[in-house]
OpenMM code with the backbone's topology and positions (N, CA, C; nanometers):
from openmm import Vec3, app, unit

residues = "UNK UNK UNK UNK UNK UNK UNK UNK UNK UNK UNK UNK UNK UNK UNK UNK UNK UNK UNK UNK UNK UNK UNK UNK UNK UNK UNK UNK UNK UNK UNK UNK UNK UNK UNK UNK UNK UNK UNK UNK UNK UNK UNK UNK UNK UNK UNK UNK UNK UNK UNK UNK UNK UNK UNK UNK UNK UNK UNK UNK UNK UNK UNK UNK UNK UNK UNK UNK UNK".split()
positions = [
    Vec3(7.2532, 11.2657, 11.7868),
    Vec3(7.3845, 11.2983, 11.8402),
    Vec3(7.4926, 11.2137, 11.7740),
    Vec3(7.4702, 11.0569, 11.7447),
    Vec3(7.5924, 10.9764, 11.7146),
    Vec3(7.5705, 11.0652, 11.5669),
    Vec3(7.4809, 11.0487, 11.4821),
    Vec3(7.4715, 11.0901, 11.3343),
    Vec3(7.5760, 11.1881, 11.3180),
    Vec3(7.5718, 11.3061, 11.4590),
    Vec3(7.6479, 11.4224, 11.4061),
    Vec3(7.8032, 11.3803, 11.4035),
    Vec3(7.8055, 11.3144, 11.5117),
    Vec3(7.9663, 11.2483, 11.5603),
    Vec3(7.9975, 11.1476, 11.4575),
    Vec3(7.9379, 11.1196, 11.3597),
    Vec3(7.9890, 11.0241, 11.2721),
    Vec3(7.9887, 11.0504, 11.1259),
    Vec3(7.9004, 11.2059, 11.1064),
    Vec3(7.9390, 11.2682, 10.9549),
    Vec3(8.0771, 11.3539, 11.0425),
    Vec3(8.1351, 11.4007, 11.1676),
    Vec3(8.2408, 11.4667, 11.2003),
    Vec3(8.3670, 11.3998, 11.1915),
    Vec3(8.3367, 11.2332, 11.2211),
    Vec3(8.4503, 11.1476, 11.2009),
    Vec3(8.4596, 11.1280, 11.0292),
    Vec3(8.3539, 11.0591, 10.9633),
    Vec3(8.4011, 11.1224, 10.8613),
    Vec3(8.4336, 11.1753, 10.7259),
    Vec3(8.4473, 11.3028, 10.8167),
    Vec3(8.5063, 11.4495, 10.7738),
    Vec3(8.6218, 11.4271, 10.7961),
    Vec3(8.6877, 11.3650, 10.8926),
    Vec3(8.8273, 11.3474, 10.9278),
    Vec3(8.9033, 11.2517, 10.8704),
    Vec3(8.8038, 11.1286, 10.8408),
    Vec3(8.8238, 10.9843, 10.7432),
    Vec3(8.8877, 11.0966, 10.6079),
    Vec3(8.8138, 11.1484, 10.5601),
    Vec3(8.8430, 11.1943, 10.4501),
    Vec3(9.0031, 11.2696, 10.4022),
    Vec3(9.0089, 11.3679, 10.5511),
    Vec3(9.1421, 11.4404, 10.5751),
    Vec3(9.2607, 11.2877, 10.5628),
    Vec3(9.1981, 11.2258, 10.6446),
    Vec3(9.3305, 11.1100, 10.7004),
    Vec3(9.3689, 10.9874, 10.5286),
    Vec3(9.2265, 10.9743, 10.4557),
    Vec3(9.2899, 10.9272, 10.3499),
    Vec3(9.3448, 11.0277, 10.2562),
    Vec3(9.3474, 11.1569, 10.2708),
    Vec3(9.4388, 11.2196, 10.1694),
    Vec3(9.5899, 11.2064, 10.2268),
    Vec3(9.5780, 11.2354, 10.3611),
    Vec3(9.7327, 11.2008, 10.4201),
    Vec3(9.7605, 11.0914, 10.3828),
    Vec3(9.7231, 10.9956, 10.3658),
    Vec3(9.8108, 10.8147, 10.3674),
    Vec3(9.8059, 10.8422, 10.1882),
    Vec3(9.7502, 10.9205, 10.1288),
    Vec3(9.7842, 10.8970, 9.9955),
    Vec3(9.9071, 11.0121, 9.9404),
    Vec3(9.8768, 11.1387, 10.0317),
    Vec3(10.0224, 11.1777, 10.0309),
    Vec3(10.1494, 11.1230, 10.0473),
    Vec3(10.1310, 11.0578, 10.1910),
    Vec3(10.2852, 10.9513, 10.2129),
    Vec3(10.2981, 10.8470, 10.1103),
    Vec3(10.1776, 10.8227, 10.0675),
    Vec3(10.2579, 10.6733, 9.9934),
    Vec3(10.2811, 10.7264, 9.8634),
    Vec3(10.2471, 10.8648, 9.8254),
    Vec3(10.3630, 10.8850, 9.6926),
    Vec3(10.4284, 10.9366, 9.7375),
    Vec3(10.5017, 11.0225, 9.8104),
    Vec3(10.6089, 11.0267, 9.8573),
    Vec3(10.7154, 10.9420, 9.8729),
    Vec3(10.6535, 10.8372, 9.9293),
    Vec3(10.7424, 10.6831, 9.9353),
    Vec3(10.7717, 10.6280, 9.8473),
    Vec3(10.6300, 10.5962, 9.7377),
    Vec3(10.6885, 10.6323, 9.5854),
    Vec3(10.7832, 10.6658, 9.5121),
    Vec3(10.7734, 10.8211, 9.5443),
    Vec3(10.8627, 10.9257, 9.4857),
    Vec3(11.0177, 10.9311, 9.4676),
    Vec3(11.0174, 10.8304, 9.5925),
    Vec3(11.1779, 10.8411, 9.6325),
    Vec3(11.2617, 10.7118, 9.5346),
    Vec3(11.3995, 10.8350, 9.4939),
    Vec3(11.4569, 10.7454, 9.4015),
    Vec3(11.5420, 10.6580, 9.4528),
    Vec3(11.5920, 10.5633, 9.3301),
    Vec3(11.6299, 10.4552, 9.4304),
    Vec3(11.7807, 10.4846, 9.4490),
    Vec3(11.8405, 10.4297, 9.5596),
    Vec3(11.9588, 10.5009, 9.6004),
    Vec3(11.9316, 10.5935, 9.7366),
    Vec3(11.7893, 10.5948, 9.7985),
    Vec3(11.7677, 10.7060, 9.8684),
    Vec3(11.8458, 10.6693, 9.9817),
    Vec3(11.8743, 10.7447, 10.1017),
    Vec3(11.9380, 10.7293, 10.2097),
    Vec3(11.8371, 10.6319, 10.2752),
    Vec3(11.8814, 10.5398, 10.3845),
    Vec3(11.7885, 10.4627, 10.4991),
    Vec3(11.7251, 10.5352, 10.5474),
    Vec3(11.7708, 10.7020, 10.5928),
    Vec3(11.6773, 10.7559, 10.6985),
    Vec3(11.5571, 10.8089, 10.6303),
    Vec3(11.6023, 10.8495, 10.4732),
    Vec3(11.4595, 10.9204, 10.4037),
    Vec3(11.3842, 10.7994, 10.4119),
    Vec3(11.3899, 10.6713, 10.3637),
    Vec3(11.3256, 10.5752, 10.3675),
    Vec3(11.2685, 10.5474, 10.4767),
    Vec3(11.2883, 10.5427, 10.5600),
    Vec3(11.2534, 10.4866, 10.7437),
    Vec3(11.1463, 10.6132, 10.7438),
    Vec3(11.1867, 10.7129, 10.6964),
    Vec3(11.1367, 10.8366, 10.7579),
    Vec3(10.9923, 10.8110, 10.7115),
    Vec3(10.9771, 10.8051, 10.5474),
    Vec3(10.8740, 10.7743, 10.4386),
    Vec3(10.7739, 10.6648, 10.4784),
    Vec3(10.8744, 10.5664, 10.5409),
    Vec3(10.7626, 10.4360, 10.5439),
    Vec3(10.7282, 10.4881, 10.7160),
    Vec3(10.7738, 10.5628, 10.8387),
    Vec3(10.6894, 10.5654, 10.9377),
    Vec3(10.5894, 10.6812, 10.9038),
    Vec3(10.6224, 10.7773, 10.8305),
    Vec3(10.4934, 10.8990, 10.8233),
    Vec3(10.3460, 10.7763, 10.7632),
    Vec3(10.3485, 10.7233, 10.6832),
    Vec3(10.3200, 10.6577, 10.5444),
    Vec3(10.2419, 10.5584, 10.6638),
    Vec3(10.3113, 10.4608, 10.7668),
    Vec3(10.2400, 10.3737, 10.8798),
    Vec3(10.1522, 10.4662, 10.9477),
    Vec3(10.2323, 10.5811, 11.0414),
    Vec3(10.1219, 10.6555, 11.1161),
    Vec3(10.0392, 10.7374, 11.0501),
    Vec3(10.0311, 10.7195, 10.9113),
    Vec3(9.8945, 10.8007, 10.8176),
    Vec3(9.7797, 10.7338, 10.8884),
    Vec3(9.8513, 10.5809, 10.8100),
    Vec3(9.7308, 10.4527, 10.7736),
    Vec3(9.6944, 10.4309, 10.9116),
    Vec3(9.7425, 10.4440, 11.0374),
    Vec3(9.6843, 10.4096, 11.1529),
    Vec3(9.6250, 10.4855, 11.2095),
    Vec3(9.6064, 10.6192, 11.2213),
    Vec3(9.5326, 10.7308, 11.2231),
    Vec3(9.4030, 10.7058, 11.1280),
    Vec3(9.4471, 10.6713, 11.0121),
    Vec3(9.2930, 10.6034, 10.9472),
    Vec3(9.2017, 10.5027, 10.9850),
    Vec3(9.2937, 10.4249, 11.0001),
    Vec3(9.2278, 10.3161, 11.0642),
    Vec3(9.1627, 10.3102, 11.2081),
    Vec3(9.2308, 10.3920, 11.3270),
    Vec3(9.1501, 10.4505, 11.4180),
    Vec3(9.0514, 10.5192, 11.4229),
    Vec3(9.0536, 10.6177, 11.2956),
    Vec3(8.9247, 10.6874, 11.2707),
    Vec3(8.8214, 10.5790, 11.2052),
    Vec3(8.8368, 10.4730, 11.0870),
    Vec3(8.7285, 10.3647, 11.0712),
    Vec3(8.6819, 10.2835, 11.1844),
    Vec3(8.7491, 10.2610, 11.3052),
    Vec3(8.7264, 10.1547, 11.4099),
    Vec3(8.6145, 10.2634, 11.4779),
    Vec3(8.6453, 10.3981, 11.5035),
    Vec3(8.5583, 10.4840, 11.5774),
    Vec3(8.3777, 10.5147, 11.5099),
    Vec3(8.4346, 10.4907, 11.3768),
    Vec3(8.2717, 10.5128, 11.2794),
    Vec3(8.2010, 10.3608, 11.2926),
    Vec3(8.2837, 10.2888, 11.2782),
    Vec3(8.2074, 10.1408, 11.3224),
    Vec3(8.1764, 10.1131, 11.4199),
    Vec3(8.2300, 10.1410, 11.5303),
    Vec3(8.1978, 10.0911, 11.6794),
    Vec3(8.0453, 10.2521, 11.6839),
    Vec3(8.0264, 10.3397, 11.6224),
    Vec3(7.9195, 10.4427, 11.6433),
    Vec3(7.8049, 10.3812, 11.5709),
    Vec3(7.8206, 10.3207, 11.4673),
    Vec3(7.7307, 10.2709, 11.3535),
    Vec3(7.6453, 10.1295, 11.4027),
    Vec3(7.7607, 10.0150, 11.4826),
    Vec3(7.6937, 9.9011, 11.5669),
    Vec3(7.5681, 9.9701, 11.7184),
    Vec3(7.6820, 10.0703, 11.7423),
    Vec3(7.5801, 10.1664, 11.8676),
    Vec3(7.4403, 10.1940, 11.8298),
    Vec3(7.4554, 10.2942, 11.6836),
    Vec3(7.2815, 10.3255, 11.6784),
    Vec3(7.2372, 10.2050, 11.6128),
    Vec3(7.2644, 10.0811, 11.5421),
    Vec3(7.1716, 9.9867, 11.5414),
    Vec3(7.1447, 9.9440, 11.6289),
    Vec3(7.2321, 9.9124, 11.7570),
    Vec3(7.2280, 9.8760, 11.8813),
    Vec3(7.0533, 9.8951, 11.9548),
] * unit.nanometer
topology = app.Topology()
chain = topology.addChain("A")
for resn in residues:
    res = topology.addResidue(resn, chain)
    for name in ("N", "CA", "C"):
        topology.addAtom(name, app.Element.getBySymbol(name[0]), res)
C-alpha cells in the first residue's frame, strides 16, 4: 500500500519540479527594469512551486521511514 502511495507521490514530485523550474525561468526571464508587481508576482509563484515540492519530499520521506519502520 505505502509502495503505491509513494511511486503516486512521486509522480507528483516530478509534476512539482517541472513547475519550480518553470517559475524560476520565468523569474529569469524577466528583463531588468521589470515592474515590482511582475517581480513579487515571479518570486511568489517561483516560492509556492518550491514549497509544494518540498511538501511533496517531506510526504515520501516520512512514507519511506514508515515502511522501514
Amino acid at each position: 500500500m505505502d509502495s503505491m502511495e509513494i511511486r503516486k507521490l512521486e509522480r507528483a514530485l516530478a509534476s512539482a519540479e517541472t513547475k519550480v523550474r518553470k517559475a524560476s525561468e520565468t523569474r529569469r526571464a524577466l528583463p531588468v527594469g521589470s515592474s515590482r508587481a511582475k517581480v513579487t508576482t515571479a518570486n511568489a509563484r517561483w516560492s509556492t512551486a518550491c514549497e509544494a515540492r518540498d511538501r511533496i519530499l517531506a510526504a515520501i520521506d516520512a512514507l519511506k521511514e514508515k515502511e522501514v519502520a
